[in-house]
Every structure is written in C-alpha cells, then in structure tokens.
C-alpha positions as CSV (number, residue, x, y, z in Angstrom):
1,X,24.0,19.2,-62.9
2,X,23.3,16.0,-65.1
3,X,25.9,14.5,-63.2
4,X,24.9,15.3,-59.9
5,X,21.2,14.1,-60.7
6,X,22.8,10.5,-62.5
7,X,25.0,10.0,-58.8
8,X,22.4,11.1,-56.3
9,X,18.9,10.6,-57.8
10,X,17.9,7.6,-55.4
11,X,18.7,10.0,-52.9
12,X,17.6,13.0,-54.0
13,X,14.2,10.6,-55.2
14,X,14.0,8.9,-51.4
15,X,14.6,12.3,-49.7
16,X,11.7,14.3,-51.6
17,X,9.5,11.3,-51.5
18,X,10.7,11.3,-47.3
19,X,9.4,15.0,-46.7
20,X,6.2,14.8,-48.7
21,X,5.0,11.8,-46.6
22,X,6.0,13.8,-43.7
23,X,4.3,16.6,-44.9
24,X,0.8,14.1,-45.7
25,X,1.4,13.0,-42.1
26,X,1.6,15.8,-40.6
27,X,-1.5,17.7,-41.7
28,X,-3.4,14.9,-41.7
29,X,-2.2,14.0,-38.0
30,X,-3.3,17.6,-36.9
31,X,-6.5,17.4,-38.2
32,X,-7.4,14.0,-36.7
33,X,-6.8,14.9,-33.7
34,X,-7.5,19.0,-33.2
35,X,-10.0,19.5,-30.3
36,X,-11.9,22.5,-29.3
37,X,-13.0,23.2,-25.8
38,X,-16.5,24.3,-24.4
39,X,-17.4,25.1,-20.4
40,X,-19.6,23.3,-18.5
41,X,-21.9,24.5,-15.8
42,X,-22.0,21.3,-13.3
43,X,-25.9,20.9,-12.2
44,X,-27.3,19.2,-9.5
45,X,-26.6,15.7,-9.5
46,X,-23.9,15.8,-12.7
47,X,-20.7,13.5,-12.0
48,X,-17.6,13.3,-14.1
49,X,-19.5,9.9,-15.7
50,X,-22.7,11.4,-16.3
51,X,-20.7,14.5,-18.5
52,X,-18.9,11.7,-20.0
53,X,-22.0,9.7,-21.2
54,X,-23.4,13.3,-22.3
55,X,-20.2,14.1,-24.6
56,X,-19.0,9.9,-25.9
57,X,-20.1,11.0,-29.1
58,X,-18.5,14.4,-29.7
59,X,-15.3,13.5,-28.8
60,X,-12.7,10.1,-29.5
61,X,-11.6,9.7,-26.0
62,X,-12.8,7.0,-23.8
63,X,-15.3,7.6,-20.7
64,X,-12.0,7.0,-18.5
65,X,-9.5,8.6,-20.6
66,X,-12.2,11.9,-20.7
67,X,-12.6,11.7,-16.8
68,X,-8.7,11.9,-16.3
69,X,-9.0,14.1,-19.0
70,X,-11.1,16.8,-17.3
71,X,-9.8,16.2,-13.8
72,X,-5.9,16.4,-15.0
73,X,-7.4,19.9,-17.2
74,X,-9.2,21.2,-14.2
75,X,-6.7,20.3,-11.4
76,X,-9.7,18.3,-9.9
77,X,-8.1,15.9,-7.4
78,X,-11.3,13.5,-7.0
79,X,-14.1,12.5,-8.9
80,X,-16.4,14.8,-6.9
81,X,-17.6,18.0,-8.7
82,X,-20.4,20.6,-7.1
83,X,-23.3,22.4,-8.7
84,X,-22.1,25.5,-9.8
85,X,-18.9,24.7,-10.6
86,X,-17.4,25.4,-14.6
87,X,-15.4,23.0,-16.3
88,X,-13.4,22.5,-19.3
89,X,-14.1,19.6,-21.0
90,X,-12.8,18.5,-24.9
91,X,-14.7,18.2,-27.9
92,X,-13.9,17.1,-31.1
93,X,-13.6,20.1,-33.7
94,X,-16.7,18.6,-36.3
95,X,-19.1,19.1,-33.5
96,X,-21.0,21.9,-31.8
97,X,-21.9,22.2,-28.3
98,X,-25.2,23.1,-27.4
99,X,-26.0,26.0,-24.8
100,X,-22.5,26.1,-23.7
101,X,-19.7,28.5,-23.8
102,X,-16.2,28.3,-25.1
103,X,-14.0,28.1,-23.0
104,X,-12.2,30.7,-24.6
105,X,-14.4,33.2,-23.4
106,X,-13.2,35.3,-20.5
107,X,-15.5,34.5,-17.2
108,X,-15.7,36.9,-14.3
C-alpha cells in the first residue's frame, strides 16, 4: 500500500482534490439558482411587462429574459395576456409571494 501511495499520490491528491471541488460546485450551483414557482391571476390591464416590473426583485432574470420566460413556460405565443387568465411565473426560492398560489397546487 506504501508503495502505491509513493507512485500515485499526485494522482490520487489531484483526483480527490477534483471531486471535492466538484462536489462545492455542485451544491453551491443548485442552490444559486433553485427557483420556486407561484400562479398569477392576470387582472385588468396586467401585461407581461407590468408582472415583470412587479416580480424584478424576487427573481435574477431580466424583464426580457422573464417575459420569454413566462411565455416559453405558458406556451403563450404573443405578448398579449387576458384578465382572468393564470400564469406560471418564476421566483427565486428566498422570497415569498404574496396572495398567490403555488403553482403546485392543483386548479380545477
């Protein structure tokens, strides 16, 4: 075994120190960007933009990336929404909506 460790221990050194970063990475990768999701009722008058504006600071994406976001999410195929309608939009995991539902939840 002493021999094995005096021939390989860069290796065996460089491969441990190797998975351990990958390990730090990982979990710190996962973290950083977990998201939760919460439903939206659209109101009268609400536009892609406006939900935007109202959610910039609970979540890291830009207003643009979030509006392609949603509409990629909830197979919207223009920037129009109605009142009335639910949406899925993302929210960053430290934050908690307010008067909202997960979208989780089952809807009938």
């Amino acid at each position: 075994m002493k021999k094995l460790w005096n021939h390989y221990s860069y290796a065996i050194i460089l491969i441990l120190i190797s998975l351990l970063t990958s390990l730090v990475f990982s979990i710190r990768f996962d973290t950083f960007h977990h998201k939760q999701y919460v439903t939206v009722t659209v109101s009268q008058g609400d536009t892609l933009w406006k939900i935007a504006d109202n959610y910039l600071e609970n979540q890291s994406l830009s207003k643009v990336e979030f509006v392609d976001w949603v509409k990629t999410h909830n197979q919207i195929d223009e920037d129009q929404i109605f009142p009335g309608e639910k949406i899925m939009i993302p929210i960053s995991s430290n934050s908690q909506p307010t008067n909202d539902e997960f979208a989780s939840a089952v809807e009938k």
